[in-house]
TIVO-2410 file (N, C-alpha, C; in nm, 3 decimals):
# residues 68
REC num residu      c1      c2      c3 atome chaine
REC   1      X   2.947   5.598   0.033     N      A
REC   1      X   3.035   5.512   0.110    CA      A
REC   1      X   3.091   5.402   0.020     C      A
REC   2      X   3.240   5.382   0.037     N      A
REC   2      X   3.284   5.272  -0.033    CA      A
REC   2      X   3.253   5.111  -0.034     C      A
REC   3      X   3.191   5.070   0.095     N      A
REC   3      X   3.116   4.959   0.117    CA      A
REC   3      X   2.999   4.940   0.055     C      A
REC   4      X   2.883   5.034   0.081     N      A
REC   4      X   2.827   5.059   0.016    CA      A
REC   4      X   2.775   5.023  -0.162     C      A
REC   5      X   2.859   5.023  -0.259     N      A
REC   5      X   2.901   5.017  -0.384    CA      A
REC   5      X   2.985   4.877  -0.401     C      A
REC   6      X   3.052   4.872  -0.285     N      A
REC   6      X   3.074   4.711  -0.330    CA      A
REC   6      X   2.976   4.577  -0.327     C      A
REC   7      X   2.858   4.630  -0.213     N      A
REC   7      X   2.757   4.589  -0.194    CA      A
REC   7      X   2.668   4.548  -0.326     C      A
REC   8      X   2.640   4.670  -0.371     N      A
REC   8      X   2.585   4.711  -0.495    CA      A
REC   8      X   2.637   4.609  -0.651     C      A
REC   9      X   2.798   4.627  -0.627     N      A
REC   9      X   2.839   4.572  -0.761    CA      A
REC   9      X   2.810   4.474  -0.725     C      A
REC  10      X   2.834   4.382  -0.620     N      A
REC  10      X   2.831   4.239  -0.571    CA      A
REC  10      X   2.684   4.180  -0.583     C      A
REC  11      X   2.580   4.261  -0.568     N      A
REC  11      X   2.432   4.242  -0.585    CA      A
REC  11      X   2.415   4.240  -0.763     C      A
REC  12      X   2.456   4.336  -0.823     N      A
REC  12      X   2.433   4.344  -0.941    CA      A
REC  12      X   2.516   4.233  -1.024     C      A
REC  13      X   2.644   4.166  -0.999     N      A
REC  13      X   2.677   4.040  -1.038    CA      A
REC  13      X   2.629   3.892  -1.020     C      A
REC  14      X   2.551   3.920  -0.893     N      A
REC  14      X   2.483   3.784  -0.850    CA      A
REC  14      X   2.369   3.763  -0.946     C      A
REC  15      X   2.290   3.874  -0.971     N      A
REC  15      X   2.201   3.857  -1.052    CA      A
REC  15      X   2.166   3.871  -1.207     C      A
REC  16      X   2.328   3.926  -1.239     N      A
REC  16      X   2.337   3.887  -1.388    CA      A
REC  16      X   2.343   3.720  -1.420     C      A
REC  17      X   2.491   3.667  -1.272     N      A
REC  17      X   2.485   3.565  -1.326    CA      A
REC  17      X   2.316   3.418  -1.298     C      A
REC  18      X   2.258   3.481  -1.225     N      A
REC  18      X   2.100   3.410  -1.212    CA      A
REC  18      X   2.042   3.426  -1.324     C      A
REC  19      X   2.025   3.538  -1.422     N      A
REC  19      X   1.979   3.594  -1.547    CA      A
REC  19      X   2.037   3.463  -1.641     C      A
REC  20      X   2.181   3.435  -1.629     N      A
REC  20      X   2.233   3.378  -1.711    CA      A
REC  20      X   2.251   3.215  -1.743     C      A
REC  21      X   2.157   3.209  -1.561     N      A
REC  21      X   2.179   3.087  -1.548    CA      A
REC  21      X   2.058   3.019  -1.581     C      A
REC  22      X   2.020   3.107  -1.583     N      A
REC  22      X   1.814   3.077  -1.651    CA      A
REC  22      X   1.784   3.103  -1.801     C      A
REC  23      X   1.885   3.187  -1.841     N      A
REC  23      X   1.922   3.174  -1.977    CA      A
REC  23      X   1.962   3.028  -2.035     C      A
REC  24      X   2.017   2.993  -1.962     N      A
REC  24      X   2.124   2.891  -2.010    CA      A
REC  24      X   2.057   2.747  -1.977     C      A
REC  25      X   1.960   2.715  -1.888     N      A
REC  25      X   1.876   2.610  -1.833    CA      A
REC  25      X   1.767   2.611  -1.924     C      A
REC  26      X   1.718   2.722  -1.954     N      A
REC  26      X   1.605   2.722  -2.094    CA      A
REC  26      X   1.703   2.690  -2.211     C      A
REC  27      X   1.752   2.696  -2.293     N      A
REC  27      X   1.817   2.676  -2.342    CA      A
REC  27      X   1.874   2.524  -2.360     C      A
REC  28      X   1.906   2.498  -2.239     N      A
REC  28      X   1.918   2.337  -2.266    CA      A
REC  28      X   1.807   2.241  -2.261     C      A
REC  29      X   1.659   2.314  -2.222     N      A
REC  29      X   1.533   2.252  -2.213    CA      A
REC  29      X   1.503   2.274  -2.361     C      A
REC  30      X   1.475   2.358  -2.432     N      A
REC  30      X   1.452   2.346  -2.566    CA      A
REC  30      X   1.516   2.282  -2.655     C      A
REC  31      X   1.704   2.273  -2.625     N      A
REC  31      X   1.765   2.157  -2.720    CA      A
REC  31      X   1.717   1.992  -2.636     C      A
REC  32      X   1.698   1.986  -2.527     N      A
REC  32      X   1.685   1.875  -2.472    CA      A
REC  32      X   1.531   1.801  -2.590     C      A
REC  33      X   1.440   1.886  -2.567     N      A
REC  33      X   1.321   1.873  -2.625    CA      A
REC  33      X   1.296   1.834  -2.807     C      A
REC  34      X   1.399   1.947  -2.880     N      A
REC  34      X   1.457   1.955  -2.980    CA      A
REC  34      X   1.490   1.789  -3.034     C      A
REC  35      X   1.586   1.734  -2.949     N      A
REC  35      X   1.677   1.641  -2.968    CA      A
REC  35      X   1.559   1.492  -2.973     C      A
REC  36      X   1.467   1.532  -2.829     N      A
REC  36      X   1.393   1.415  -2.793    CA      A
REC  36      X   1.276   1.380  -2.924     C      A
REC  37      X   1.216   1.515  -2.971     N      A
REC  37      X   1.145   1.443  -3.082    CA      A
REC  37      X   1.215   1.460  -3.207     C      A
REC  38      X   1.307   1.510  -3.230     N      A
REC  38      X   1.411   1.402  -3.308    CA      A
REC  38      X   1.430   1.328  -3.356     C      A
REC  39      X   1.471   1.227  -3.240     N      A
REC  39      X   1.525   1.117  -3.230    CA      A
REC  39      X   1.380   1.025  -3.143     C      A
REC  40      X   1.264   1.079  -3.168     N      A
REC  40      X   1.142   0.960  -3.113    CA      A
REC  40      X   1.112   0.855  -3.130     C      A
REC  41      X   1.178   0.782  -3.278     N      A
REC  41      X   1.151   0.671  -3.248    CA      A
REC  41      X   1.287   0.567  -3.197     C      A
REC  42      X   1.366   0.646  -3.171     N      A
REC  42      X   1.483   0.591  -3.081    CA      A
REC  42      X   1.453   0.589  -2.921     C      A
REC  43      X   1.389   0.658  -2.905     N      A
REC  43      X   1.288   0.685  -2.751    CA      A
REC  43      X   1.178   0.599  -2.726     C      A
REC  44      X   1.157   0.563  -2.817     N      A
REC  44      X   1.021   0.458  -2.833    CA      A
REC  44      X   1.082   0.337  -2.810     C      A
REC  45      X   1.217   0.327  -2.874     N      A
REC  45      X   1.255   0.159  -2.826    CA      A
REC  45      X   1.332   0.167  -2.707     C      A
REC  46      X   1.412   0.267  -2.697     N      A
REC  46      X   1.424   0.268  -2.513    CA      A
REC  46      X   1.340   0.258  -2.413     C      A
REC  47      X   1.236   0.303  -2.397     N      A
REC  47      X   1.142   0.336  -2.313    CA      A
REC  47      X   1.044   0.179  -2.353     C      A
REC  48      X   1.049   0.104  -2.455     N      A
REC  48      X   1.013  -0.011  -2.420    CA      A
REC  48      X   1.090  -0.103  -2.397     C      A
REC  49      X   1.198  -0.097  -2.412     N      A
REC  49      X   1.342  -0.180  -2.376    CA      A
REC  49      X   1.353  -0.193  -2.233     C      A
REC  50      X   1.307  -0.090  -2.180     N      A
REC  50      X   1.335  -0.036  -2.009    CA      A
REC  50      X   1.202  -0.070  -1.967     C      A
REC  51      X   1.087  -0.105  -1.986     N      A
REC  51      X   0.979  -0.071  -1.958    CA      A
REC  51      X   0.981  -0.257  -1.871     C      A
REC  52      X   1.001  -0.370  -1.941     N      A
REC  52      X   1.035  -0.480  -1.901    CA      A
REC  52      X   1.096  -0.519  -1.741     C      A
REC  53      X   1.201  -0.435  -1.743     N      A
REC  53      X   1.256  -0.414  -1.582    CA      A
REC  53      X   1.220  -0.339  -1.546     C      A
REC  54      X   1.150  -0.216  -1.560     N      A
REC  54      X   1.084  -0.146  -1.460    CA      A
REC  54      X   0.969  -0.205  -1.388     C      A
REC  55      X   0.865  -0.336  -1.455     N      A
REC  55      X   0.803  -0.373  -1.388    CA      A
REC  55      X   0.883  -0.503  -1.295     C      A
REC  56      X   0.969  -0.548  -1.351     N      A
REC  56      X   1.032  -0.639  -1.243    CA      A
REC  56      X   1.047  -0.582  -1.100     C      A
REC  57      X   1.117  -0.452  -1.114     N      A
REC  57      X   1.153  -0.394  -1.007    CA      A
REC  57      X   1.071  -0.362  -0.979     C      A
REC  58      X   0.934  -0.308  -0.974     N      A
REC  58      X   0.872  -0.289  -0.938    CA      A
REC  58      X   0.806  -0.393  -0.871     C      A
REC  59      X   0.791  -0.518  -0.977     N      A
REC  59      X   0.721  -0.646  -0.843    CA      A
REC  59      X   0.767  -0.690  -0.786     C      A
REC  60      X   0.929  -0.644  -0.771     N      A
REC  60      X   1.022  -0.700  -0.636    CA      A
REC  60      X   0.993  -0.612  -0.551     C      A
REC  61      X   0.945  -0.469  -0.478     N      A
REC  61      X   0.940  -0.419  -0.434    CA      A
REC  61      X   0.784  -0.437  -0.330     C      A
REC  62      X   0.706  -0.429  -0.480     N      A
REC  62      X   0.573  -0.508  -0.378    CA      A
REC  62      X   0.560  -0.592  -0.284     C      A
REC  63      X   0.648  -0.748  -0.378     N      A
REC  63      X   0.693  -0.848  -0.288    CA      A
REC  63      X   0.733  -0.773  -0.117     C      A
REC  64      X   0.823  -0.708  -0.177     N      A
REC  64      X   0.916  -0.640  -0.041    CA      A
REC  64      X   0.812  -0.609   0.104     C      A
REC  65      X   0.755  -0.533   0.000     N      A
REC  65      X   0.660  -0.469   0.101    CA      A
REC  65      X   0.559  -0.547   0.164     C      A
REC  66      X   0.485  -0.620   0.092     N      A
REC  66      X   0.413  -0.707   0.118    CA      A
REC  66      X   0.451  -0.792   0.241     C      A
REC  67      X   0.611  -0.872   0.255     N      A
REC  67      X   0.592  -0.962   0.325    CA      A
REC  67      X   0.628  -0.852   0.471     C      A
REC  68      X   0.700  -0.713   0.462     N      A
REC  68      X   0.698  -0.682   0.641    CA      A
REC  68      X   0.528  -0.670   0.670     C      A
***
């Protein structure tokens, strides 16, 4: 049946492109990773650069909570 086969091709394209899309998500996890120790001690001063306001915000939030 001609429906049938379009079914088929339409199934068999969906899941090349899932194949490809998991191809392609690994792929940017290993350059992501690649890049991060790298560049670690550029990560080291971000992540303490940021680390300063993360606790602010964070003890504004306590506050927050605290007073309902």
């Amino acid at each position: 049946m001609p429906g049938e086969e379009d079914k088929c091709c339409c199934r068999a394209q969906k899941t090349l492109f899932a194949i490809l899309k998991v191809i392609l998500g690994l792929l940017f996890l290993v350059l992501g990773g690649w890049a991060f120790l790298g560049w670690w001690d550029a990560c080291l001063v971000v992540f303490k650069g940021c680390a300063g306001l993360f606790f602010i915000f964070i003890g504004a939030v306590v506050l927050i909570m605290a007073k309902e």
